[in-house]
PDB file of N, CA, C and O in Angstrom:
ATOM      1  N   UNK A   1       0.845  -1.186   0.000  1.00  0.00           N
ATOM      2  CA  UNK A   1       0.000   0.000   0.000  1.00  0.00           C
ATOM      3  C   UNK A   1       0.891   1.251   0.000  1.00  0.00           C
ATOM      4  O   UNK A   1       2.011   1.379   0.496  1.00  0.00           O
ATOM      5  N   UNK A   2       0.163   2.119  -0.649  1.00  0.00           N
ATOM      6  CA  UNK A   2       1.266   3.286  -1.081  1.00  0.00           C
ATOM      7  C   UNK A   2       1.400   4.030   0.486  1.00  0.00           C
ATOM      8  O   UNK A   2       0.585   3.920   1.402  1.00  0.00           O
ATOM      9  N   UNK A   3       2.360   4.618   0.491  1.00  0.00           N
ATOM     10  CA  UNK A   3       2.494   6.036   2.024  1.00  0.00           C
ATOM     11  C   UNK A   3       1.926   7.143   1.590  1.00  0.00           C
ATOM     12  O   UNK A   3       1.110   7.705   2.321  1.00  0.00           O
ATOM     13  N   UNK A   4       2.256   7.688   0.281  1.00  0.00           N
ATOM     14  CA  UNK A   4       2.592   9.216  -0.485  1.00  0.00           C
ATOM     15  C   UNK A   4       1.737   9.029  -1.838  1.00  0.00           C
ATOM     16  O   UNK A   4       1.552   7.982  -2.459  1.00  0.00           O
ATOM     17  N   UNK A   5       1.279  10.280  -2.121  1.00  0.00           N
ATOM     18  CA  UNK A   5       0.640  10.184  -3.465  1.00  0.00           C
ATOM     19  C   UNK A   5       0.876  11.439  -3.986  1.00  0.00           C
ATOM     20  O   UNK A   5       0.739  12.355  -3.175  1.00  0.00           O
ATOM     21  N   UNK A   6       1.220  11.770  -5.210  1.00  0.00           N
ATOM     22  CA  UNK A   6       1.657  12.456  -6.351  1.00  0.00           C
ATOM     23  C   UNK A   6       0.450  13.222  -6.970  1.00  0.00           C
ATOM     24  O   UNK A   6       0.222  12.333  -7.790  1.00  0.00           O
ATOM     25  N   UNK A   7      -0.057  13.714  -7.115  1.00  0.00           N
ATOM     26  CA  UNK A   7      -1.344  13.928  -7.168  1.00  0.00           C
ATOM     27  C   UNK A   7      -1.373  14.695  -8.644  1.00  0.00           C
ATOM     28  O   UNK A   7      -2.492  14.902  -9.115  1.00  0.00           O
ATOM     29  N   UNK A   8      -0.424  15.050  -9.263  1.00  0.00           N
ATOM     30  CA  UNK A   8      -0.222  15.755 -10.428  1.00  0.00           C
ATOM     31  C   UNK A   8       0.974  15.675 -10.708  1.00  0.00           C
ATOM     32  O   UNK A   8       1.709  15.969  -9.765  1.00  0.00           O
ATOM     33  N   UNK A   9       1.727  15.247 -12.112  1.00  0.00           N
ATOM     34  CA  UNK A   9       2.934  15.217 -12.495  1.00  0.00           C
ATOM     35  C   UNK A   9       4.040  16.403 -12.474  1.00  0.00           C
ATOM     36  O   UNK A   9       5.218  16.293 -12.815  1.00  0.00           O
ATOM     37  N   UNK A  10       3.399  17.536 -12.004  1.00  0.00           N
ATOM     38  CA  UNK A  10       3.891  18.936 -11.968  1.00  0.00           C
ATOM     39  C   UNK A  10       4.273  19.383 -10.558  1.00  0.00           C
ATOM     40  O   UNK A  10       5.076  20.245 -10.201  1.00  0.00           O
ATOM     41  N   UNK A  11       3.447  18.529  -9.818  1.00  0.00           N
ATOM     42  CA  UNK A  11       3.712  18.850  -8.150  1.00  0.00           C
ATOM     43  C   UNK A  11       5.166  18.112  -7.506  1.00  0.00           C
ATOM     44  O   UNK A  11       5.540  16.947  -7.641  1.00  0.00           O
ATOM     45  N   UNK A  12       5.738  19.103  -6.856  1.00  0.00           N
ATOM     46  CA  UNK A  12       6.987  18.739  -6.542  1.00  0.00           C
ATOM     47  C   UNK A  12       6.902  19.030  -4.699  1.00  0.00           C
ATOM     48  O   UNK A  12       7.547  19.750  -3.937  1.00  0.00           O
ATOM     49  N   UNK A  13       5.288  17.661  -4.442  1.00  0.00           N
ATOM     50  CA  UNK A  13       5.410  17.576  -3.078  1.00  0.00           C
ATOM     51  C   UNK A  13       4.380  16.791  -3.230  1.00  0.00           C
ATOM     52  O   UNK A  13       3.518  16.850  -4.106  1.00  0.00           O
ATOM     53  N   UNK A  14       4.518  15.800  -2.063  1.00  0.00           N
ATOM     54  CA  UNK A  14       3.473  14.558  -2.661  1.00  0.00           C
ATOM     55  C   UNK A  14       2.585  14.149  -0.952  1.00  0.00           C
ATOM     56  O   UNK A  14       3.297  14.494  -0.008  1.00  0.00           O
ATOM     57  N   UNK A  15       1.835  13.793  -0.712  1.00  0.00           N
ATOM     58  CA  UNK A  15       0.768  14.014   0.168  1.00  0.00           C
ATOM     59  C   UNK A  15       0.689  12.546   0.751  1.00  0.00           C
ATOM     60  O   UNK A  15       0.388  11.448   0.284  1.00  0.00           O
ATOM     61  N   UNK A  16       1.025  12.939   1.770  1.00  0.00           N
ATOM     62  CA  UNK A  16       1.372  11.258   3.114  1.00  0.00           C
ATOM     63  C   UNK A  16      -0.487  10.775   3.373  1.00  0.00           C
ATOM     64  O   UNK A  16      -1.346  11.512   3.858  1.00  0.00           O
ATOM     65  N   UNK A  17      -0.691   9.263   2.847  1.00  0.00           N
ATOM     66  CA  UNK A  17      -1.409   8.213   2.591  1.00  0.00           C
ATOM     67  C   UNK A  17      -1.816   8.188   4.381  1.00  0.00           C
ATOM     68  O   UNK A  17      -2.949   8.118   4.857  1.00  0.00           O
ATOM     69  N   UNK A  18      -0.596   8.263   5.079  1.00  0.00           N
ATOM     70  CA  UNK A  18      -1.210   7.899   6.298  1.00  0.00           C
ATOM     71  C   UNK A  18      -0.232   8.151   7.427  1.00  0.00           C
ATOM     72  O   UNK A  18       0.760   8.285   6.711  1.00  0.00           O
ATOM     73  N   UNK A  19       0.203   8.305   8.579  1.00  0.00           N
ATOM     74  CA  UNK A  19       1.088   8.946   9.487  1.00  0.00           C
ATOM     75  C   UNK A  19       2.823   8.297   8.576  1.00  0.00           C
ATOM     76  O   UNK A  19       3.033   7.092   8.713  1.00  0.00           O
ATOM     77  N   UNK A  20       3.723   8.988   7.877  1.00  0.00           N
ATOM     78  CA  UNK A  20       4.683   8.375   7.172  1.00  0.00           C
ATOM     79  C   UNK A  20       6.254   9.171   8.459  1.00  0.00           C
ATOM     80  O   UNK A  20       6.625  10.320   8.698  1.00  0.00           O
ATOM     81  N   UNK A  21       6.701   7.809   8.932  1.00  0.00           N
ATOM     82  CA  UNK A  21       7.546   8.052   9.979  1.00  0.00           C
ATOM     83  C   UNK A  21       9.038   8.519   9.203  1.00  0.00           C
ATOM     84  O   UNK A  21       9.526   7.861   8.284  1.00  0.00           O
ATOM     85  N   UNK A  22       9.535   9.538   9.651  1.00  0.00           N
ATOM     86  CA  UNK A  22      11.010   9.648   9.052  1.00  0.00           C
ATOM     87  C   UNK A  22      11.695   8.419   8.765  1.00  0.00           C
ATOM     88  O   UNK A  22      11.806   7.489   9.565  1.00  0.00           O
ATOM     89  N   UNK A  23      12.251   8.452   7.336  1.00  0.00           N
ATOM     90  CA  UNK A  23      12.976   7.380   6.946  1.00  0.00           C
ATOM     91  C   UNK A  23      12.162   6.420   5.914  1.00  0.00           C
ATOM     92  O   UNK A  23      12.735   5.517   5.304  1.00  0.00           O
ATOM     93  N   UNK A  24      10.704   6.712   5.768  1.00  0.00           N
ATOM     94  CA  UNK A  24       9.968   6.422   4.631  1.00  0.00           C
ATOM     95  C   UNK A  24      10.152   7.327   3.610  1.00  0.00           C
ATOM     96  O   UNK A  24      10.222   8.556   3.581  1.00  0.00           O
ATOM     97  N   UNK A  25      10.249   5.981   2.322  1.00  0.00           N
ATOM     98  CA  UNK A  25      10.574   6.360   0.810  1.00  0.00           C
ATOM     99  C   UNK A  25       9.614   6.788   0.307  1.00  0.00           C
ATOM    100  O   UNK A  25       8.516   6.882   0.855  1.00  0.00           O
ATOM    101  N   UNK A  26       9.987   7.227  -1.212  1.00  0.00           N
ATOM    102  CA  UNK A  26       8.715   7.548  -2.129  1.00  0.00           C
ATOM    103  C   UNK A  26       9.350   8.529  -3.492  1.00  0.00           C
ATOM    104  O   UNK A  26      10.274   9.343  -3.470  1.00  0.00           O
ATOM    105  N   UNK A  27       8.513   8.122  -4.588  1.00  0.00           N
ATOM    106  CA  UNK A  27       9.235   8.450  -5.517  1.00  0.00           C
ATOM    107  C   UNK A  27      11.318   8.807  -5.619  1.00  0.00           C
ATOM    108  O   UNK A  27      11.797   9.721  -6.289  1.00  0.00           O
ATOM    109  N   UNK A  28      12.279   7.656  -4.643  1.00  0.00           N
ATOM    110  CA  UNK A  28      13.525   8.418  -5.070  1.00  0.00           C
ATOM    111  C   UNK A  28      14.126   9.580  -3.612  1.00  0.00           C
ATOM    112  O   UNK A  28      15.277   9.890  -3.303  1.00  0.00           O
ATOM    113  N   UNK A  29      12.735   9.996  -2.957  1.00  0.00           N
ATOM    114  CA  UNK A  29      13.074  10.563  -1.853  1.00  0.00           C
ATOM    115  C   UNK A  29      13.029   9.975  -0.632  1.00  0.00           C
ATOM    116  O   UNK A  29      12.309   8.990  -0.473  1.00  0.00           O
ATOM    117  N   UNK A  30      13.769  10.476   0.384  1.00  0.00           N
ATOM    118  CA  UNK A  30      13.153   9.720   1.951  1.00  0.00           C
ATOM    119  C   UNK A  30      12.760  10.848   2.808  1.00  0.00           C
ATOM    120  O   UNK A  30      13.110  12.028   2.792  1.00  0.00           O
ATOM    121  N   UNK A  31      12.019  10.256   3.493  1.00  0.00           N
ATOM    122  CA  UNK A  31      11.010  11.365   4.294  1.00  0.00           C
ATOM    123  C   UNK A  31      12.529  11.521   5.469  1.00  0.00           C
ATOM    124  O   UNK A  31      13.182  10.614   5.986  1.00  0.00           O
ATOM    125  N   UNK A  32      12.702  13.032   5.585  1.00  0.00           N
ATOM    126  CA  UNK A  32      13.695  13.611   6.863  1.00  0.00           C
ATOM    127  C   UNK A  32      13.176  13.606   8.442  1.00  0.00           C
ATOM    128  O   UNK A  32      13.859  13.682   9.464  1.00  0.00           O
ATOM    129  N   UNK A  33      11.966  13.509   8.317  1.00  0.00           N
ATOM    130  CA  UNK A  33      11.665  14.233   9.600  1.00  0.00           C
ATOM    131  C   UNK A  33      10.226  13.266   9.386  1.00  0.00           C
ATOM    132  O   UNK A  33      10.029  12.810   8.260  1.00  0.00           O
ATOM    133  N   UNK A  34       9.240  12.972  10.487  1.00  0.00           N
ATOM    134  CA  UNK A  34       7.987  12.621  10.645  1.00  0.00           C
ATOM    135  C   UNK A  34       6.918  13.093   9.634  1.00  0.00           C
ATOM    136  O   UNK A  34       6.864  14.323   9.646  1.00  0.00           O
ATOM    137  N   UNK A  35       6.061  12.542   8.776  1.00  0.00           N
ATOM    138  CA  UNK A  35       5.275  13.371   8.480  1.00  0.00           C
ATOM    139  C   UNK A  35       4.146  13.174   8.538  1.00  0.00           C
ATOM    140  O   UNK A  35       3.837  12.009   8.287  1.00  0.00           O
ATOM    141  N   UNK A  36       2.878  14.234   8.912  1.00  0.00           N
ATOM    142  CA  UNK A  36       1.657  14.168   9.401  1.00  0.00           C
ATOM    143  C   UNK A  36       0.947  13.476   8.403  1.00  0.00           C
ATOM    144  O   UNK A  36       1.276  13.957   7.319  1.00  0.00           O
ATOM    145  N   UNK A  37      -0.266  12.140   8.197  1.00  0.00           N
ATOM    146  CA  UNK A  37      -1.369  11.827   7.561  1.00  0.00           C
ATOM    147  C   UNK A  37      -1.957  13.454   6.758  1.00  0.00           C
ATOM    148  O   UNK A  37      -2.031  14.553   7.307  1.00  0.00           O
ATOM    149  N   UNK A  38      -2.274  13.122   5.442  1.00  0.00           N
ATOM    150  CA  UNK A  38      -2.391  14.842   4.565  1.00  0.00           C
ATOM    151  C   UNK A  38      -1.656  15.250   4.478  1.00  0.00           C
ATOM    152  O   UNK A  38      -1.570  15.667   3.323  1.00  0.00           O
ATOM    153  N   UNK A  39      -0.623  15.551   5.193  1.00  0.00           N
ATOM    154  CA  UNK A  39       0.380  16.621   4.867  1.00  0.00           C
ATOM    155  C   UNK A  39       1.628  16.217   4.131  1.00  0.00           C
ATOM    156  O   UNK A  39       1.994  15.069   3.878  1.00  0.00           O
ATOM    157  N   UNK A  40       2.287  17.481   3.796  1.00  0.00           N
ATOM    158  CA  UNK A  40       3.006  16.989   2.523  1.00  0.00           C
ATOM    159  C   UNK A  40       4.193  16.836   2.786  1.00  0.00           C
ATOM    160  O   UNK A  40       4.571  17.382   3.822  1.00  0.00           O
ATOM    161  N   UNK A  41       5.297  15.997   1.917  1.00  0.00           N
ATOM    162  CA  UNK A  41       6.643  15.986   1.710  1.00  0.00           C
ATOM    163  C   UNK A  41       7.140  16.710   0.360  1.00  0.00           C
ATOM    164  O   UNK A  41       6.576  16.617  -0.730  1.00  0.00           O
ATOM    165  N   UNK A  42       8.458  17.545   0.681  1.00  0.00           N
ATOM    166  CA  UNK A  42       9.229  18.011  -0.545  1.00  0.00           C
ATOM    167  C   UNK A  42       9.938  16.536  -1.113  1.00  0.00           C
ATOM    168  O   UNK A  42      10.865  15.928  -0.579  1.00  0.00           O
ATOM    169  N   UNK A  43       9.147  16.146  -2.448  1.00  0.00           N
ATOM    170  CA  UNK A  43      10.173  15.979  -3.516  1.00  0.00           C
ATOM    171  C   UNK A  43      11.780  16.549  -4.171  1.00  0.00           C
ATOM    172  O   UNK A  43      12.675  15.888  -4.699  1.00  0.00           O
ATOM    173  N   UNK A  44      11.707  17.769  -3.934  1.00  0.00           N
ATOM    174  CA  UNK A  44      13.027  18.078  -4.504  1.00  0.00           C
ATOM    175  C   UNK A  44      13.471  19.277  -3.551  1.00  0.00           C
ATOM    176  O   UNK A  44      12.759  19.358  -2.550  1.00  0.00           O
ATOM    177  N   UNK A  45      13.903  19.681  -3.587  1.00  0.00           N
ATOM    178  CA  UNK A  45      14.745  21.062  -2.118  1.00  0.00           C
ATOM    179  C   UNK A  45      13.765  22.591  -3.479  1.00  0.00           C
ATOM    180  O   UNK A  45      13.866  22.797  -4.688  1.00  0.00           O
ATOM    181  N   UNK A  46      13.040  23.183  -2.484  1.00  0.00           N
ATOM    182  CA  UNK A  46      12.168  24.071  -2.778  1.00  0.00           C
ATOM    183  C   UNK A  46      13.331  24.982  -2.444  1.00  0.00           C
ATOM    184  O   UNK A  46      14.037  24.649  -1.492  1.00  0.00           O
ATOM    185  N   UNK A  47      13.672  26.299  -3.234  1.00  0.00           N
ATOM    186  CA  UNK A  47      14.169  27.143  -2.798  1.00  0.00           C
ATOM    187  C   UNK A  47      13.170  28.657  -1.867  1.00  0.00           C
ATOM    188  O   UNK A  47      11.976  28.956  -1.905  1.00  0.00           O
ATOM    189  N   UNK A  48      14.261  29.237  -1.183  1.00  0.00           N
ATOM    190  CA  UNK A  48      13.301  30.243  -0.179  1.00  0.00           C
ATOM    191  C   UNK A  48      12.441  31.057  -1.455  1.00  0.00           C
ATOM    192  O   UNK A  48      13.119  31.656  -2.290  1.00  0.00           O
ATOM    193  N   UNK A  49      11.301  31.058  -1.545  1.00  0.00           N
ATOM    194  CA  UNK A  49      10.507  32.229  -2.105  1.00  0.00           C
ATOM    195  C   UNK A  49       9.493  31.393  -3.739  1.00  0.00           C
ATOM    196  O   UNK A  49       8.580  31.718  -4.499  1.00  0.00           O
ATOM    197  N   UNK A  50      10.316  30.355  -3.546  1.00  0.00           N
ATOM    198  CA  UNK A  50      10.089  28.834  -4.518  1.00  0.00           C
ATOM    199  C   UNK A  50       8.638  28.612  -4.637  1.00  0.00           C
ATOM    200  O   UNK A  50       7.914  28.893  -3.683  1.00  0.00           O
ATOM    201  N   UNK A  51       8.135  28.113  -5.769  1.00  0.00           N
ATOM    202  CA  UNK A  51       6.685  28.049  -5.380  1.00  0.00           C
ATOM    203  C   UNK A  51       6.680  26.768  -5.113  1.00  0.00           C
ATOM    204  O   UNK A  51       7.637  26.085  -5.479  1.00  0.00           O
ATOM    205  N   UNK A  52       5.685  26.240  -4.476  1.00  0.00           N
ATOM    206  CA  UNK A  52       5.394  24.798  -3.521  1.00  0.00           C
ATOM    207  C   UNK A  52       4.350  24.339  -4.585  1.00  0.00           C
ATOM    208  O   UNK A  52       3.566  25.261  -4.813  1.00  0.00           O
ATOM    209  N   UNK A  53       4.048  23.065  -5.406  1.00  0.00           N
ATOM    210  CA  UNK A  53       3.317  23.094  -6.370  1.00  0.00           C
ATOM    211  C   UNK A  53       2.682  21.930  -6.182  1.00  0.00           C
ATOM    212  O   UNK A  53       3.335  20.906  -6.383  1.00  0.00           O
ATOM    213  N   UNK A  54       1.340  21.822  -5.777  1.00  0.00           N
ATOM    214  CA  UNK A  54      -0.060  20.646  -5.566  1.00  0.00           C
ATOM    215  C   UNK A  54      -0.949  20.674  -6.313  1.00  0.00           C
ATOM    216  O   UNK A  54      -1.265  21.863  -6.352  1.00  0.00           O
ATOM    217  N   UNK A  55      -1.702  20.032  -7.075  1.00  0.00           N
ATOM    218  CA  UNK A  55      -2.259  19.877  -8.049  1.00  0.00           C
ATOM    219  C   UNK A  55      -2.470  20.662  -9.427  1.00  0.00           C
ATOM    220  O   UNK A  55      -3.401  21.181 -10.042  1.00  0.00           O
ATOM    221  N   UNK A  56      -0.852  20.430  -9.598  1.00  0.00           N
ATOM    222  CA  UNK A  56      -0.712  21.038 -10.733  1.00  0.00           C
ATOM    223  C   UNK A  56      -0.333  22.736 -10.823  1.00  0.00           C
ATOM    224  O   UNK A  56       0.180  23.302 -11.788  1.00  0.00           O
ATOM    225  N   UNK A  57      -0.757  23.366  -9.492  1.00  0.00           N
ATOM    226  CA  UNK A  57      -0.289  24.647  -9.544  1.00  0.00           C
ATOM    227  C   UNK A  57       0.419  24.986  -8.067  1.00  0.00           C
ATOM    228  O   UNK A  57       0.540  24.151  -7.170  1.00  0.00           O
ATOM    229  N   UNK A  58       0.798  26.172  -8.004  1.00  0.00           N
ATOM    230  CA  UNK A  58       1.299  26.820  -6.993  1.00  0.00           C
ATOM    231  C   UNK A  58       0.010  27.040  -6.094  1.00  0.00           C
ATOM    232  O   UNK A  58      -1.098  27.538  -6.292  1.00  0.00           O
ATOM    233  N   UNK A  59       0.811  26.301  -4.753  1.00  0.00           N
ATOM    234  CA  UNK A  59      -0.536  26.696  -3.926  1.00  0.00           C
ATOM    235  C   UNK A  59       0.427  27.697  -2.588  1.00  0.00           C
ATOM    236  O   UNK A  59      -0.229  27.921  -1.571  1.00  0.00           O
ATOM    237  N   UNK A  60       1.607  28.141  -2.611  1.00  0.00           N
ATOM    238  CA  UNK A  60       2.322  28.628  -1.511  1.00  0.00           C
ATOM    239  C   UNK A  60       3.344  28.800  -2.023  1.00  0.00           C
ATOM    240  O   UNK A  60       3.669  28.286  -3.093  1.00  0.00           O
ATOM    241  N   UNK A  61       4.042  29.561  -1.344  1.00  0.00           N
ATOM    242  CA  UNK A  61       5.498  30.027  -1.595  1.00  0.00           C
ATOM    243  C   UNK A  61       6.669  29.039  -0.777  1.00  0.00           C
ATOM    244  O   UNK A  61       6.312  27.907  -0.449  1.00  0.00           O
ATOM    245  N   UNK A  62       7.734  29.388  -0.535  1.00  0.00           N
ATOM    246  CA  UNK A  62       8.403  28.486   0.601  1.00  0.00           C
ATOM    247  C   UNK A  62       8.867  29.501   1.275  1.00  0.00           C
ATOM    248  O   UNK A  62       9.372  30.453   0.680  1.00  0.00           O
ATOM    249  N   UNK A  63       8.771  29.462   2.635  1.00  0.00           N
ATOM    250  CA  UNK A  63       9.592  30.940   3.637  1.00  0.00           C
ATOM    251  C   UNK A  63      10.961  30.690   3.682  1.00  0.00           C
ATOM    252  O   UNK A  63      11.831  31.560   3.726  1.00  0.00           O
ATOM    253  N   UNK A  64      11.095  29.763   3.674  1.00  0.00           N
ATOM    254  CA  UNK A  64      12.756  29.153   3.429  1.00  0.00           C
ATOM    255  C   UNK A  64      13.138  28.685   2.766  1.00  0.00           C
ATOM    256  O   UNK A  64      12.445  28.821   1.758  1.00  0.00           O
ATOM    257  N   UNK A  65      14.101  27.978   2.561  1.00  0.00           N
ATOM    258  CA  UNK A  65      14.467  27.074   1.745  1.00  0.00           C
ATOM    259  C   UNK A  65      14.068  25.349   2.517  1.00  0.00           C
ATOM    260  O   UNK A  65      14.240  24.942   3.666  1.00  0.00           O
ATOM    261  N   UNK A  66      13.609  24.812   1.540  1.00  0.00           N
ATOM    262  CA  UNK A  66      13.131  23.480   1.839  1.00  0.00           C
ATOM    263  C   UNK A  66      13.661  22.402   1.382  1.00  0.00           C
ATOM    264  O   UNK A  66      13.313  22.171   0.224  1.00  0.00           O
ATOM    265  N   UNK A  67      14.657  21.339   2.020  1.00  0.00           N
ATOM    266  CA  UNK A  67      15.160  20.491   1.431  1.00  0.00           C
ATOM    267  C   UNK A  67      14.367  18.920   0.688  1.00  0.00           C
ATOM    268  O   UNK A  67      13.311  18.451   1.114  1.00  0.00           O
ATOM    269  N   UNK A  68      14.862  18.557  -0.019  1.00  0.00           N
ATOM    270  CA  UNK A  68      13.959  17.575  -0.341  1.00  0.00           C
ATOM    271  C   UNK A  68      13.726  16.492   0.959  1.00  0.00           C
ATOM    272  O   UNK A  68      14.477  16.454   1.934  1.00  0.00           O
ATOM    273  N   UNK A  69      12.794  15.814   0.814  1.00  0.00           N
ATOM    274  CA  UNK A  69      12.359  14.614   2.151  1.00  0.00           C
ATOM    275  C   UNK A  69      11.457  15.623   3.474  1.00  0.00           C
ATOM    276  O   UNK A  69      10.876  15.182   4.466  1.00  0.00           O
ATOM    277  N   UNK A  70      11.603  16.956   3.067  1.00  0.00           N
ATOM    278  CA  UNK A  70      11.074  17.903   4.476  1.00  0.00           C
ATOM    279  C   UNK A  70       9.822  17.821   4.363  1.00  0.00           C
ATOM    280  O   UNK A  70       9.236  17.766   3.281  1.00  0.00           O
ATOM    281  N   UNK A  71       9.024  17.796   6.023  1.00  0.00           N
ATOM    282  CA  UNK A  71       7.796  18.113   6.180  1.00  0.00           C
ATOM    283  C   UNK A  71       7.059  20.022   5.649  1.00  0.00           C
ATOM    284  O   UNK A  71       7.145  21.118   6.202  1.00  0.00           O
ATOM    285  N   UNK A  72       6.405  19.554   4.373  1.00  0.00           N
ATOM    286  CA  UNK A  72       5.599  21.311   3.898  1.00  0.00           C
ATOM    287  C   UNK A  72       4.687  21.043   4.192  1.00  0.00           C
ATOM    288  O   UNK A  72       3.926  20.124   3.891  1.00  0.00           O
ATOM    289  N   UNK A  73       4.625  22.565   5.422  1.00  0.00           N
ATOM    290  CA  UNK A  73       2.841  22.708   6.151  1.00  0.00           C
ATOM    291  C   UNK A  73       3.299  24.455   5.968  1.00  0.00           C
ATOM    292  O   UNK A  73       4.106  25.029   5.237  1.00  0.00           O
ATOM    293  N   UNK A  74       2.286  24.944   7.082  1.00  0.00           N
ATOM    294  CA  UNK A  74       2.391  26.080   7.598  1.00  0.00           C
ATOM    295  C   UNK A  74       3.539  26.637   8.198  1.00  0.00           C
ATOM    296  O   UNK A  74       3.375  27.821   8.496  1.00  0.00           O
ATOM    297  N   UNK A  75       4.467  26.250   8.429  1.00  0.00           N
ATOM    298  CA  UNK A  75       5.868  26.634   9.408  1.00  0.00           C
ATOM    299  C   UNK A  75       6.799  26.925   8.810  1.00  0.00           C
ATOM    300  O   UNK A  75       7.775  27.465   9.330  1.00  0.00           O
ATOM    301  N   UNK A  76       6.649  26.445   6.790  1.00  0.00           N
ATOM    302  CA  UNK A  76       7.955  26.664   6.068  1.00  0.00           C
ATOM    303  C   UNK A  76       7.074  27.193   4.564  1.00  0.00           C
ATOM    304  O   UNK A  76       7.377  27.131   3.373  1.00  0.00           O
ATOM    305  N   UNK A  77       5.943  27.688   5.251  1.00  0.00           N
ATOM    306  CA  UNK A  77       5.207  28.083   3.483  1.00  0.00           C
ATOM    307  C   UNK A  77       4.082  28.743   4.361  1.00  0.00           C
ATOM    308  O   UNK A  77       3.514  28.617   5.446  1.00  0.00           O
ATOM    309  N   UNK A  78       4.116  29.834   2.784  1.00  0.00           N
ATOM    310  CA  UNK A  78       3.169  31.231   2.754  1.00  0.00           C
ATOM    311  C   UNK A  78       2.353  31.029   1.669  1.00  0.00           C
ATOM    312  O   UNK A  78       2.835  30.869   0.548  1.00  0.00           O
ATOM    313  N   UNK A  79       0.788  31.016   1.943  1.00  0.00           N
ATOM    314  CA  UNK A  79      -0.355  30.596   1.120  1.00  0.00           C
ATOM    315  C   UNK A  79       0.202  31.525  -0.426  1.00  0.00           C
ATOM    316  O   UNK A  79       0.973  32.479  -0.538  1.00  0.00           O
ATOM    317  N   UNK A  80      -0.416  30.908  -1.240  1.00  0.00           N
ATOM    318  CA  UNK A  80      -0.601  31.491  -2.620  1.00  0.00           C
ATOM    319  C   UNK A  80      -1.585  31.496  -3.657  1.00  0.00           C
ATOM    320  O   UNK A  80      -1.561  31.906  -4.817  1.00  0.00           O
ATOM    321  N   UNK A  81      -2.660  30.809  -2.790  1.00  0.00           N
ATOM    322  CA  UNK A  81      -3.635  30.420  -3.334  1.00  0.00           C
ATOM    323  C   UNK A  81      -4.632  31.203  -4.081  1.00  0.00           C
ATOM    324  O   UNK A  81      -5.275  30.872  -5.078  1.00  0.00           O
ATOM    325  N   UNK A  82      -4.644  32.773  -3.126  1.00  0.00           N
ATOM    326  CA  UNK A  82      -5.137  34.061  -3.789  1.00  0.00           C
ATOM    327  C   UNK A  82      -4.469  34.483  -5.106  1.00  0.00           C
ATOM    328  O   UNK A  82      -5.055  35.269  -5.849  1.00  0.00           O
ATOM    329  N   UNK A  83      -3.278  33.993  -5.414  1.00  0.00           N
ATOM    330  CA  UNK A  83      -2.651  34.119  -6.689  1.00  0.00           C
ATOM    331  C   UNK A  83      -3.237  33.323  -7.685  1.00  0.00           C
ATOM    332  O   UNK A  83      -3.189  33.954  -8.741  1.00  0.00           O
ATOM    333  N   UNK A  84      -3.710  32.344  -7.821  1.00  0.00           N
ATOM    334  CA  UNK A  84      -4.331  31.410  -9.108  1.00  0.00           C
ATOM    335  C   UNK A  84      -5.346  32.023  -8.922  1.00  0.00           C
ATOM    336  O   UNK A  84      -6.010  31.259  -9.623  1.00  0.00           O
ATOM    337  N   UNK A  85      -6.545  33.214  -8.372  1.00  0.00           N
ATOM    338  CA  UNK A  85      -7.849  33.538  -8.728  1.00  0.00           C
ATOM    339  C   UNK A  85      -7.241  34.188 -10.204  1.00  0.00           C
ATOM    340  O   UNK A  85      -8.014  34.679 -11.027  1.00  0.00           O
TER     341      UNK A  85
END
């Protein structure tokens, strides 16, 4: 059974199946840190100001720089969602 799901070929952060403990794989990456059921993992190291990209578009910025395998929530990303209206 999968952990992570990809949800669009463009998204470069893929969405934990179910509580995915640091050190779980997925596409090529390994999860760094714990990650929450829903919430997402970086695929590739997001740079600071980087757009964070889920179904197909930018849904947030990155406040930092984000390495690949990192937990993306609220603590390392600034909504962007008012930008695709």
């Amino acid at each position: 059974m999968l952990d992570f799901i990809r949800i669009h070929p463009a998204d470069n952060v893929a969405v934990a199946l179910r509580p995915a403990p640091a050190g779980t794989a997925f596409a090529g990456v390994t999860a760094a840190e714990d990650i929450p059921q829903g919430h997402k993992m970086a695929l590739a190291p997001i740079a600071a100001g980087g757009a964070v990209v889920k179904y197909g578009v930018p849904i947030g910025r990155a406040a930092g720089d984000i390495p690949a395998g990192a937990w993306v929530h609220v603590h390392n990303v600034k909504t962007a969602l008012d930008e695709a209206a």
